[in-house]
One Martini backbone bead per residue (centre of mass of N, CA, C, O) as a GRO file, in nm:
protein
  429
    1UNK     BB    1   5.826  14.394   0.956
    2UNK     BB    2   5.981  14.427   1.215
    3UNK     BB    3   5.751  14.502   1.400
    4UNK     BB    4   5.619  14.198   1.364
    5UNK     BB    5   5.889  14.058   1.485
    6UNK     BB    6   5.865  14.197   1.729
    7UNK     BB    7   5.579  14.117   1.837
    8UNK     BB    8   5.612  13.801   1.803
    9UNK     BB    9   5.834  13.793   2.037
   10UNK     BB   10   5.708  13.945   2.253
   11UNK     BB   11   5.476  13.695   2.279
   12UNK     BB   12   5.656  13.457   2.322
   13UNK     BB   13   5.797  13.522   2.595
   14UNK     BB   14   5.538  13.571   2.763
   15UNK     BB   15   5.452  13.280   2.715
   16UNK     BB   16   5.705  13.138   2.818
   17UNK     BB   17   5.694  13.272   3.115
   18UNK     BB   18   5.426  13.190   3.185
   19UNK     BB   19   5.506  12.870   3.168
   20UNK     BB   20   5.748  12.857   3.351
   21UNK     BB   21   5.634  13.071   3.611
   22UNK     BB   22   5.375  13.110   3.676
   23UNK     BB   23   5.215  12.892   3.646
   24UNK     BB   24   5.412  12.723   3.859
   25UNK     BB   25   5.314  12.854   4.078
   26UNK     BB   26   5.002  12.810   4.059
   27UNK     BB   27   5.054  12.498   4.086
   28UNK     BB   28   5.201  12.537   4.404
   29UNK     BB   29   4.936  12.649   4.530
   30UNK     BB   30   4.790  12.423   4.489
   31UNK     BB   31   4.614  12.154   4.654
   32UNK     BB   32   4.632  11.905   4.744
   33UNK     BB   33   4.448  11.582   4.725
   34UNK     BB   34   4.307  11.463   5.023
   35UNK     BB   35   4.256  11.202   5.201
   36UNK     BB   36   4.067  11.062   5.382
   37UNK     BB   37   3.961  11.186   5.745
   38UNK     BB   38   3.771  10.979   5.912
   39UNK     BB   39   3.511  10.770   6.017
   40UNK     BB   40   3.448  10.441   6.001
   41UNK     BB   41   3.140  10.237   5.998
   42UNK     BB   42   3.114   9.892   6.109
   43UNK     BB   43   2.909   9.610   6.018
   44UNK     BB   44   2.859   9.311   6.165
   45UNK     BB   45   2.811   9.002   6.005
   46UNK     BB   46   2.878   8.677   6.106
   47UNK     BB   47   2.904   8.376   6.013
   48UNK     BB   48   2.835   8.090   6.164
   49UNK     BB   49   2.895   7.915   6.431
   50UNK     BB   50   3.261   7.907   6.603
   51UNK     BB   51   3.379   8.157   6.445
   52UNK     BB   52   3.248   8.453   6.544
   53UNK     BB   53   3.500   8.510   6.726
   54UNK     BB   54   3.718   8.499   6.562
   55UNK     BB   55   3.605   8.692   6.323
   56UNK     BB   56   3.642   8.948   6.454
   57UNK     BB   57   3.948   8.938   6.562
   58UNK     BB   58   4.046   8.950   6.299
   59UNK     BB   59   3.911   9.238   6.226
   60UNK     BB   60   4.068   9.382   6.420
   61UNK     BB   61   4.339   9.323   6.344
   62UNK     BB   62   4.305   9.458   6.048
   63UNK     BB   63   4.211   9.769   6.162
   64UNK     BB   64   4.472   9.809   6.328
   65UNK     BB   65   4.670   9.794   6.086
   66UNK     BB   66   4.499   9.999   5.865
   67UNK     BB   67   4.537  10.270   6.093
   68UNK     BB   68   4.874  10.276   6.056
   69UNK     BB   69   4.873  10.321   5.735
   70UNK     BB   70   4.615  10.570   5.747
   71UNK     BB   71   4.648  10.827   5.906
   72UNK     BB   72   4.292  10.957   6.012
   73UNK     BB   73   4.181  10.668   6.024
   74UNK     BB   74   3.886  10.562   6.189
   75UNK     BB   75   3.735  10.240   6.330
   76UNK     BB   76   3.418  10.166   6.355
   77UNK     BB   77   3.269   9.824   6.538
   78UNK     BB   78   2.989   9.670   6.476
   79UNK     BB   79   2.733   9.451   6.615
   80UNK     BB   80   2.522   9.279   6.383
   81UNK     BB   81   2.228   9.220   6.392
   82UNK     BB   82   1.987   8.996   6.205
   83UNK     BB   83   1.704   9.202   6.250
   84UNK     BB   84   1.834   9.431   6.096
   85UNK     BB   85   1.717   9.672   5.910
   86UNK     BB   86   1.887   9.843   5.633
   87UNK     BB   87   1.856  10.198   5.548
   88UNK     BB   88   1.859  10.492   5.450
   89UNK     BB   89   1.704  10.665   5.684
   90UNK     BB   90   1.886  10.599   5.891
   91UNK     BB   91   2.051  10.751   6.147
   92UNK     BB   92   2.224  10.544   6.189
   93UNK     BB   93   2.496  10.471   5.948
   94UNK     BB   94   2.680  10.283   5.752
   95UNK     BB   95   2.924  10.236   5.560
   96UNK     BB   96   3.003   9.938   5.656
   97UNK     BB   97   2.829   9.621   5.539
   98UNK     BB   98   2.729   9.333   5.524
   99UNK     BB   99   2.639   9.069   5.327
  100UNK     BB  100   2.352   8.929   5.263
  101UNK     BB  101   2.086   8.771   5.109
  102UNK     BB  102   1.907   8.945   5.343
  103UNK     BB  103   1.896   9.212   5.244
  104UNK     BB  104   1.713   9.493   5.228
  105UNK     BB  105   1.867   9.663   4.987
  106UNK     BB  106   2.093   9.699   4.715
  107UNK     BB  107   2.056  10.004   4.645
  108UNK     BB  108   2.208  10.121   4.881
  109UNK     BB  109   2.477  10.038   4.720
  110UNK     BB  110   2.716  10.066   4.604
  111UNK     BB  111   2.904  10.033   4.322
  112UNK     BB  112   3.202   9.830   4.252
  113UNK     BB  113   3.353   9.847   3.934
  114UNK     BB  114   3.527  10.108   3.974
  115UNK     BB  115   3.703  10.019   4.200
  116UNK     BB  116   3.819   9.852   3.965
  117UNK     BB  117   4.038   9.666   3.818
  118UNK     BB  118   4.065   9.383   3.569
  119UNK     BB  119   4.316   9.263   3.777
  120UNK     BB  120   4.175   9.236   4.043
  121UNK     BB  121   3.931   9.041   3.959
  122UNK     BB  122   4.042   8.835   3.874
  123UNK     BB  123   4.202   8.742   4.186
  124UNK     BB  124   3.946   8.588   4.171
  125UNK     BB  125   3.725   8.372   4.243
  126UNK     BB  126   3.478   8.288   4.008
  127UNK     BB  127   3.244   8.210   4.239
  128UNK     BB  128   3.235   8.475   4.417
  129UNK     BB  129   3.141   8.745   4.200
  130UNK     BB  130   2.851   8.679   4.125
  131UNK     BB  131   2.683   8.640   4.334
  132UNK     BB  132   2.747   8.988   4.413
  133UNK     BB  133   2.570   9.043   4.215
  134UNK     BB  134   2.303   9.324   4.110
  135UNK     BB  135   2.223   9.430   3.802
  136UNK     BB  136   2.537   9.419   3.716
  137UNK     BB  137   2.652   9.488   4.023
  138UNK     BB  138   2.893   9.526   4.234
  139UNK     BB  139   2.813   9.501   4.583
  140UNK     BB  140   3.048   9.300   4.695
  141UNK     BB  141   3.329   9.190   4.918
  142UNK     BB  142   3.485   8.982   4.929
  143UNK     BB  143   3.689   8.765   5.200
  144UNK     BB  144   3.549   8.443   5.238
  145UNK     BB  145   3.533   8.089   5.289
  146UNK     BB  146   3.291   7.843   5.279
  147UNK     BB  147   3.173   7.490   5.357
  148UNK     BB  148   3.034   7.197   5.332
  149UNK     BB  149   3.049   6.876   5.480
  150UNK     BB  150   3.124   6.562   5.569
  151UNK     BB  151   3.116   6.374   5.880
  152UNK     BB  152   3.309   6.109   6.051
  153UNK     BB  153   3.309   5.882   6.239
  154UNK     BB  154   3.588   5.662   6.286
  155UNK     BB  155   3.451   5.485   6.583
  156UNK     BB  156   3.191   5.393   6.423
  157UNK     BB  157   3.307   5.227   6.190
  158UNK     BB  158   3.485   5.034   6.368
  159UNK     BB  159   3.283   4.878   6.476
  160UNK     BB  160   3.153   4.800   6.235
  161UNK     BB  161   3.334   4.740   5.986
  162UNK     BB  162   3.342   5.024   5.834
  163UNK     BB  163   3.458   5.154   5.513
  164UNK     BB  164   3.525   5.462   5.429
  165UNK     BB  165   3.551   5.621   5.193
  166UNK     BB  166   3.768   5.642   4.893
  167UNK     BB  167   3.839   5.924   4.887
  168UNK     BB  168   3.545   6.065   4.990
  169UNK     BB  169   3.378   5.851   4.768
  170UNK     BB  170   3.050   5.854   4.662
  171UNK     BB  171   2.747   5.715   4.640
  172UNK     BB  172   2.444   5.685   4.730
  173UNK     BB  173   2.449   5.362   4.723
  174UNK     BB  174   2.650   5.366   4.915
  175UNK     BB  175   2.587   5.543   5.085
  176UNK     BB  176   2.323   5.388   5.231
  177UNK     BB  177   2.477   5.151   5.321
  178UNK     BB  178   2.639   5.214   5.500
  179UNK     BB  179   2.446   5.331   5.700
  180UNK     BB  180   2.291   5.101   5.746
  181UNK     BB  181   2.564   4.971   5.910
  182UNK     BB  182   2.508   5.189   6.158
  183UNK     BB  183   2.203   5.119   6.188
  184UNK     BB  184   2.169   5.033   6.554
  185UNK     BB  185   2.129   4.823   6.815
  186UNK     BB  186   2.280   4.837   7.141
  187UNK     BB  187   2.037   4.740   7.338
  188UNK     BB  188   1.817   4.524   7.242
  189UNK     BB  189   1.557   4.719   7.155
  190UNK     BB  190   1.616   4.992   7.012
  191UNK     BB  191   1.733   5.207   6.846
  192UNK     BB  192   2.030   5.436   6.850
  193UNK     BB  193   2.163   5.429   6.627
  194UNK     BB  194   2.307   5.646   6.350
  195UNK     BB  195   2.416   5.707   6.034
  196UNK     BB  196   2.238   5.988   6.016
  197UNK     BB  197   2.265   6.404   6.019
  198UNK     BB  198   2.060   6.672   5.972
  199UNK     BB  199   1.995   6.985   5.961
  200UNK     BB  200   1.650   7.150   5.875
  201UNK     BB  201   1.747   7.502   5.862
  202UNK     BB  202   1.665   7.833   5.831
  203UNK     BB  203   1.951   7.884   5.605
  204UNK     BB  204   2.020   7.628   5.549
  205UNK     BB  205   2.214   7.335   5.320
  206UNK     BB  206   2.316   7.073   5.392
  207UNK     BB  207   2.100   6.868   5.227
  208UNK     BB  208   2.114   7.005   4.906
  209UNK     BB  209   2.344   6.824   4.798
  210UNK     BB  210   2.136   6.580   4.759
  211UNK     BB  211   1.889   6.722   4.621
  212UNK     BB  212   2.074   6.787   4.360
  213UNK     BB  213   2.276   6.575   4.243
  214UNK     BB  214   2.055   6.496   3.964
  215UNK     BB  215   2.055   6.842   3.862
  216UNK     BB  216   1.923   7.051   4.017
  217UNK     BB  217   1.787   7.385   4.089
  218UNK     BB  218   1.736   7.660   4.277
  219UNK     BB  219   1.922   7.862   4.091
  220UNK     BB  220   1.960   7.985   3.816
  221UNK     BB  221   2.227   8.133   3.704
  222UNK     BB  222   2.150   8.320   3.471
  223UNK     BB  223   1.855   8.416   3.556
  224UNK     BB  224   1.807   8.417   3.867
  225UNK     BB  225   1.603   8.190   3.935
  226UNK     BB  226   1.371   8.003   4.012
  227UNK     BB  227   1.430   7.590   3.994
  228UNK     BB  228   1.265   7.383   4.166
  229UNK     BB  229   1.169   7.177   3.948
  230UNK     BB  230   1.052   6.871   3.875
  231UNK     BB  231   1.217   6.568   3.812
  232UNK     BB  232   1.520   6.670   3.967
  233UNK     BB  233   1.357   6.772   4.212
  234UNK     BB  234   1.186   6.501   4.305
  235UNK     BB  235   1.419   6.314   4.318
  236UNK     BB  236   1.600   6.475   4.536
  237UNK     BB  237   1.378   6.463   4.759
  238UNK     BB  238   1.376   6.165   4.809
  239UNK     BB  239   1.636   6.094   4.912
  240UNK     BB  240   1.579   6.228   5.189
  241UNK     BB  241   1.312   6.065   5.252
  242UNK     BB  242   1.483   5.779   5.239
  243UNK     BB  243   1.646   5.815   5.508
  244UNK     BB  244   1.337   5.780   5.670
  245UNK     BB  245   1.127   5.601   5.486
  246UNK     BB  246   1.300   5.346   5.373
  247UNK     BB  247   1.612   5.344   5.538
  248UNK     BB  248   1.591   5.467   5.864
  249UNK     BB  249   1.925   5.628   5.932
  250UNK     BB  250   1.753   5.847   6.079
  251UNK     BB  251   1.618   6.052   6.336
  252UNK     BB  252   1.275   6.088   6.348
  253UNK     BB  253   1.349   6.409   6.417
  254UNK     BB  254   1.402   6.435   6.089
  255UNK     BB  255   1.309   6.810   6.020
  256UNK     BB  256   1.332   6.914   6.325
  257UNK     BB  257   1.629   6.957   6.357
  258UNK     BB  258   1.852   7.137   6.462
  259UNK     BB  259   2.196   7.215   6.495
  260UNK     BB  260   2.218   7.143   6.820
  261UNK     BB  261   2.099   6.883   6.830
  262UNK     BB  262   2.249   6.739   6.634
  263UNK     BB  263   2.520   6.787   6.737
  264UNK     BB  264   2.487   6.650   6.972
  265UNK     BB  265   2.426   6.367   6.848
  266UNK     BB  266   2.761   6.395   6.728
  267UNK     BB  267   2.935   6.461   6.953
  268UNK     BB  268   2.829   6.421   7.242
  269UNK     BB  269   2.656   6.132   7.231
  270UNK     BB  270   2.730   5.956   6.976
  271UNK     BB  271   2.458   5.833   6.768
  272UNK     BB  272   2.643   5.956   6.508
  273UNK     BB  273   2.836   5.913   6.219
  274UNK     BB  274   2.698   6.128   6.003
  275UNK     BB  275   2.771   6.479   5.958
  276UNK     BB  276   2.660   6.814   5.850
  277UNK     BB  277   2.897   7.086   5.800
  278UNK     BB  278   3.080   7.297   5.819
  279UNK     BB  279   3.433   7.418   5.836
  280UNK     BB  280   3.462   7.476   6.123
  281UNK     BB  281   3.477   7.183   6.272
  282UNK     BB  282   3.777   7.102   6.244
  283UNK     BB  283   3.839   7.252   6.446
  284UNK     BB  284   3.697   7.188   6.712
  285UNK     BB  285   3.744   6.875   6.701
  286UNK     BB  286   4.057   6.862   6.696
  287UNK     BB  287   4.067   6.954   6.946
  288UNK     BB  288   3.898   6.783   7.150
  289UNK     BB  289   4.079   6.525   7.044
  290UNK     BB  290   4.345   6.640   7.218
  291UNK     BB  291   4.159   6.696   7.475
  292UNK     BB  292   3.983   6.351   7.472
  293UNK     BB  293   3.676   6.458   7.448
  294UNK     BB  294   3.675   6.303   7.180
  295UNK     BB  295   3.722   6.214   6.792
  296UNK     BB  296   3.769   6.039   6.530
  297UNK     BB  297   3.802   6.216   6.191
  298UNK     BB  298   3.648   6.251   5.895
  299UNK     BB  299   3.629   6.349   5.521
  300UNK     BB  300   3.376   6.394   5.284
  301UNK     BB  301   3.154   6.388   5.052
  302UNK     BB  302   2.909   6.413   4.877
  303UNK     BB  303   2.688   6.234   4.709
  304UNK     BB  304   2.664   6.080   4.394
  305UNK     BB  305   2.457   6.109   4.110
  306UNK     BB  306   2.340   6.204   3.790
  307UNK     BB  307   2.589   6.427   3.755
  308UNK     BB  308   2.882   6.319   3.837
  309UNK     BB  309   2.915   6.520   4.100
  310UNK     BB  310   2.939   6.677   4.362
  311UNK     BB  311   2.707   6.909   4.592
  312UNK     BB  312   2.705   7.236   4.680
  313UNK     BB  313   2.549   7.420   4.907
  314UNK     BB  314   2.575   7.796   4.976
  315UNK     BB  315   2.637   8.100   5.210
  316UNK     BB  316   2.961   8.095   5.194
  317UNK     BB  317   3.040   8.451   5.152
  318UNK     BB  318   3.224   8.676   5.292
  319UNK     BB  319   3.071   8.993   5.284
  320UNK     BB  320   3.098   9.369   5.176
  321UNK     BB  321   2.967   9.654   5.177
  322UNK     BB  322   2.890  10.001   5.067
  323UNK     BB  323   2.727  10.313   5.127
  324UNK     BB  324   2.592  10.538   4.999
  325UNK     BB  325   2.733  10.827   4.901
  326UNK     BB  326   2.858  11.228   4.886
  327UNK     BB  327   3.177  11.129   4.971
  328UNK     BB  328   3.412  11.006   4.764
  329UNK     BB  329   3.656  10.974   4.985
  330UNK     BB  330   3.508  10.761   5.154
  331UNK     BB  331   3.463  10.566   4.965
  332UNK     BB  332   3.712  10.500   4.882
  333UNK     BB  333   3.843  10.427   5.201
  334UNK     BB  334   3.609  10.175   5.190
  335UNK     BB  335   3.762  10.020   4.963
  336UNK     BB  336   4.042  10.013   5.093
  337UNK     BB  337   3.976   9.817   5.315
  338UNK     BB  338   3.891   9.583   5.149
  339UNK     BB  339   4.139   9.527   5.015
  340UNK     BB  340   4.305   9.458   5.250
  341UNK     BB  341   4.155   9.186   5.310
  342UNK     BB  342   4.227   9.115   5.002
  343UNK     BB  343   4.533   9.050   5.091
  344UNK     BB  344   4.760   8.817   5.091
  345UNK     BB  345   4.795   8.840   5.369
  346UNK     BB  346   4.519   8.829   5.500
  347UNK     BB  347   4.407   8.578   5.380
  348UNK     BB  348   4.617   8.371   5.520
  349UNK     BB  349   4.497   8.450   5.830
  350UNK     BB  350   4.230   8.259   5.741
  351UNK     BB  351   4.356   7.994   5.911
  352UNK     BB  352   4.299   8.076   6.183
  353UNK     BB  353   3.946   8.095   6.118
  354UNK     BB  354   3.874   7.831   5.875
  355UNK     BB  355   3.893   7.990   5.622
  356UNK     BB  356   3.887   8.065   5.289
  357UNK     BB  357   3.991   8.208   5.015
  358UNK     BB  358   3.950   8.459   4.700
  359UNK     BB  359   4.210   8.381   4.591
  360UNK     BB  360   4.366   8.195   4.294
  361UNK     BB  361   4.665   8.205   4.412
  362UNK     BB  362   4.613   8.098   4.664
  363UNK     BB  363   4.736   7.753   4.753
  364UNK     BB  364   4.931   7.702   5.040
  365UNK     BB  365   4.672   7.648   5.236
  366UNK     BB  366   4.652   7.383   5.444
  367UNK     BB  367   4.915   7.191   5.423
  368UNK     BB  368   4.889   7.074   5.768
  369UNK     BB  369   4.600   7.011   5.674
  370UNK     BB  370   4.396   6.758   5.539
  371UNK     BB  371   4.065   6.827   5.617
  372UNK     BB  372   4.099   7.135   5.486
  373UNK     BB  373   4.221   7.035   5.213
  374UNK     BB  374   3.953   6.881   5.135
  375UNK     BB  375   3.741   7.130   5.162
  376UNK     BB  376   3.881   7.308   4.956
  377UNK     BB  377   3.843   7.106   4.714
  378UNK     BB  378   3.537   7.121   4.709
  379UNK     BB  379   3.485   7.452   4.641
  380UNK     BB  380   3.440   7.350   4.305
  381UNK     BB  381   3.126   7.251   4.420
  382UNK     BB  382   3.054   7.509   4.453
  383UNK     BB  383   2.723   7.652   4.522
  384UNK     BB  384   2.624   7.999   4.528
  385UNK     BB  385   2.415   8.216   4.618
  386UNK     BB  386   2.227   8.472   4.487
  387UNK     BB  387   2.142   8.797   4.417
  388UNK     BB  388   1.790   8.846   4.500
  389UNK     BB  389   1.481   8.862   4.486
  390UNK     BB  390   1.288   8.752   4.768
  391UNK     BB  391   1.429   8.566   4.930
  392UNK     BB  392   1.320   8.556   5.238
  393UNK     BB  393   1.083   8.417   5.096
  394UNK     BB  394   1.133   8.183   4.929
  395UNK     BB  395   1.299   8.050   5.147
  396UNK     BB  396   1.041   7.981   5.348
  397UNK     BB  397   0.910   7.806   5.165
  398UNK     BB  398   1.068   7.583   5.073
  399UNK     BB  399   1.146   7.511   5.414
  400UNK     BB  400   0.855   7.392   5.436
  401UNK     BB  401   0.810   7.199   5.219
  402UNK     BB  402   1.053   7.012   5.253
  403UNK     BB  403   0.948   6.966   5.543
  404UNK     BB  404   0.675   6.828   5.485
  405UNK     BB  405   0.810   6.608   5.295
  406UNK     BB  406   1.002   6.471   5.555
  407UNK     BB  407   0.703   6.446   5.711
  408UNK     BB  408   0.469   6.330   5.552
  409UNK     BB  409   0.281   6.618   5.484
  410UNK     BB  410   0.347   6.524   5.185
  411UNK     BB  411   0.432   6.521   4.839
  412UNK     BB  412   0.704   6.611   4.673
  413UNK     BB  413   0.554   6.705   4.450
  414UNK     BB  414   0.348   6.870   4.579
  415UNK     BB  415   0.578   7.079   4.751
  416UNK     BB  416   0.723   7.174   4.480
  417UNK     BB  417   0.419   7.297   4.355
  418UNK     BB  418   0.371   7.481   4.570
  419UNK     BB  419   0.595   7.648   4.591
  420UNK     BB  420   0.621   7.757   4.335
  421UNK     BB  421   0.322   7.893   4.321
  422UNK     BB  422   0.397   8.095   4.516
  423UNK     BB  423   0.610   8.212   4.435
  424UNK     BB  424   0.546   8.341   4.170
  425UNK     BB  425   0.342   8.515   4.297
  426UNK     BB  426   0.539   8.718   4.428
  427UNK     BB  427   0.729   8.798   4.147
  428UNK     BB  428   0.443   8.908   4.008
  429UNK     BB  429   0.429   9.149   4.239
   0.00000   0.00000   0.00000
């Protein structure tokens, strides 16, 4: 019996030292875990505007600032071609890249739902999100938010006697009423002063805001299909096409009028009165009125229709995806970078560059910018397109028939079920 309880103790010993001593030593041998230290190669294709140069510099500032916390990793920046398709064969490949509607394959996207844990995730707007996701995985991290404005030239209005909506709200019925009385002869010839002008551009959506208005829809959020027909996708587009030919309030070229054009006719030569584009140009205007060689302006929402609240479609989400690889600090790595991003240090430095933040909590940034405040205010309003497939078909079918539509070489109904039937045939196959 003695025997068997000194072997149990001297069993006891050896386990209870191999525990306190051995273990504790081979523990100390083992290599810490090192975070990825070596080359992030990211390609950026930022938004269009006049702040393309602005958000670089951004972003440069953002880098050095990442490289200084996380010493080891080095960030190279490069300006990408938006003709340029990435692809997983690439021979340079980047790390981190641009992400819009037109990515040329999203499954070569990492998916980042596992990068972020629940209370991160909360900490975004909600409509931010979804937009950037595809078959249910978070392909892109939101970073900046854009979206479009009715812009209105108030020395227009006042030579006209003409009173901007209150409080930036109005009907349908109101805008064309303006429009109308902004709409004459300044040298009793010929029109020449307009009302209204919106760039009709493949990749813009300027005037869609107009053409929902009244319920219809581009895209089901749910469905996330194509969804534009109907009876209220047919008024909707009559709205646009009678501001041109039973309204008369836009210039003759409405319909193929580009953005350079349009701005043209509403900044420097001063022909039309109200002008829809980006919240970009709210800096733009601002300085040029302060350097004498603009003029006074202010910001109103789309007109409401029969949906009962003003209606923004837009593609001004600044998001990065991370590319698909087998090195998973690096991955880490790149998935840190863009939340550094997205902390509310560089979110709220979003206002020197005219973009709104993503995150839910930062409220009060553009405080001292009344018109930028109006801006963020409709924000609301917006909805972003979301990552379908086949976008860059669609969105080109669509850009046509609406074309042809406003150009009087269909009929609204004719150019919607033209669309449809397009579209199907691709999706179907």
């Amino acid at each position: 019996m003695r025997r068997i309880i000194s072997f149990i103790l001297v069993i006891f010993i050896f386990i209870w030292s191999y525990n306190l001593f051995i273990n504790n030593f081979i523990d100390l041998e083992k290599p810490e875990d090192e975070p990825y230290k070596g080359i992030i190669k990211i390609w950026d294709m930022p938004i269009g505007g006049s702040h393309r140069y602005n958000h670089r510099r951004w972003l440069q500032d953002k880098i050095s600032s990442f490289e200084r916390k996380n010493p080891g990793i080095y960030i190279e920046l490069t300006s990408m071609d938006d003709k340029v398709k990435i692809h997983k064969d690439m021979e340079d490949i980047p790390d981190i890249v641009s992400v819009d509607l037109n990515f040329s394959d999203f499954n070569i996207l990492e998916s980042l739902d596992d990068y972020f844990i629940k209370e991160e995730l909360e900490e975004f707007k909600h409509q931010v999100l979804k937009p950037l996701t595809y078959e249910k995985e978070l392909k892109a991290v939101p970073i900046g938010m854009s979206t479009y404005a009715l812009y209105l030239n108030l020395e227009k209005f006042n030579e006209r006697g003409v009173s901007p909506p209150l409080n930036g709200d109005w009907t349908y019925e109101e805008f064309v009423d303006i429009l109308k009385k902004l709409t004459y002869n300044s040298q009793e010839d010929e029109i020449d002063e307009f009302g209204f002008v919106s760039p009709v551009d493949l990749g813009h959506y300027n005037i869609w805001g107009i053409i929902l208005s009244d319920g219809g829809e581009l895209i089901n959020p749910k469905r996330l299909e194509y969804n534009f027909y109907g009876e209220k996708a047919t008024k909707g587009l009559e709205k646009i096409i009678d501001l041109k030919n039973k309204y008369k309030v836009v210039p003759d070229g409405f319909g193929i009028v580009d953005e350079k054009d349009a701005w043209k006719m509403f900044y420097e030569e001063q022909k039309v009165a109200v002008y829809i584009t980006g919240s970009w140009a709210v800096k733009t205007l601002d300085e040029l009125y302060k350097s004498g060689d603009g003029f006074n302006f202010d910001i109103a929402n789309y007109p409401i229709g029969n949906k009962g609240l003003p209606v923004v479609l837009n593609n001004g989400i600044v998001s990065y995806g991370v590319m698909k690889n087998d090195n998973t600090k690096k991955t880490e790595a790149c998935v840190e970078f863009l939340k550094y991003l997205t902390s509310d240090s560089s979110q709220r430095s979003l206002e020197d560059i005219g973009l709104f933040t993503v995150k839910r909590g930062i409220k009060d940034m553009y405080a001292d910018n009344i018109k930028m405040k109006k801006i963020e205010e409709s924000l609301s309003y917006t909805e972003y397109i979301p990552f379908i497939d086949n976008w860059a078909k669609i969105e080109s079918i669509i850009h046509e028939e609406v074309k042809k539509a406003i150009l009087g070489e269909k009929l609204s109904y004719e150019a919607i079920e033209d669309a449809k039937m397009k579209i199907d045939e691709i999706n179907e196959n």
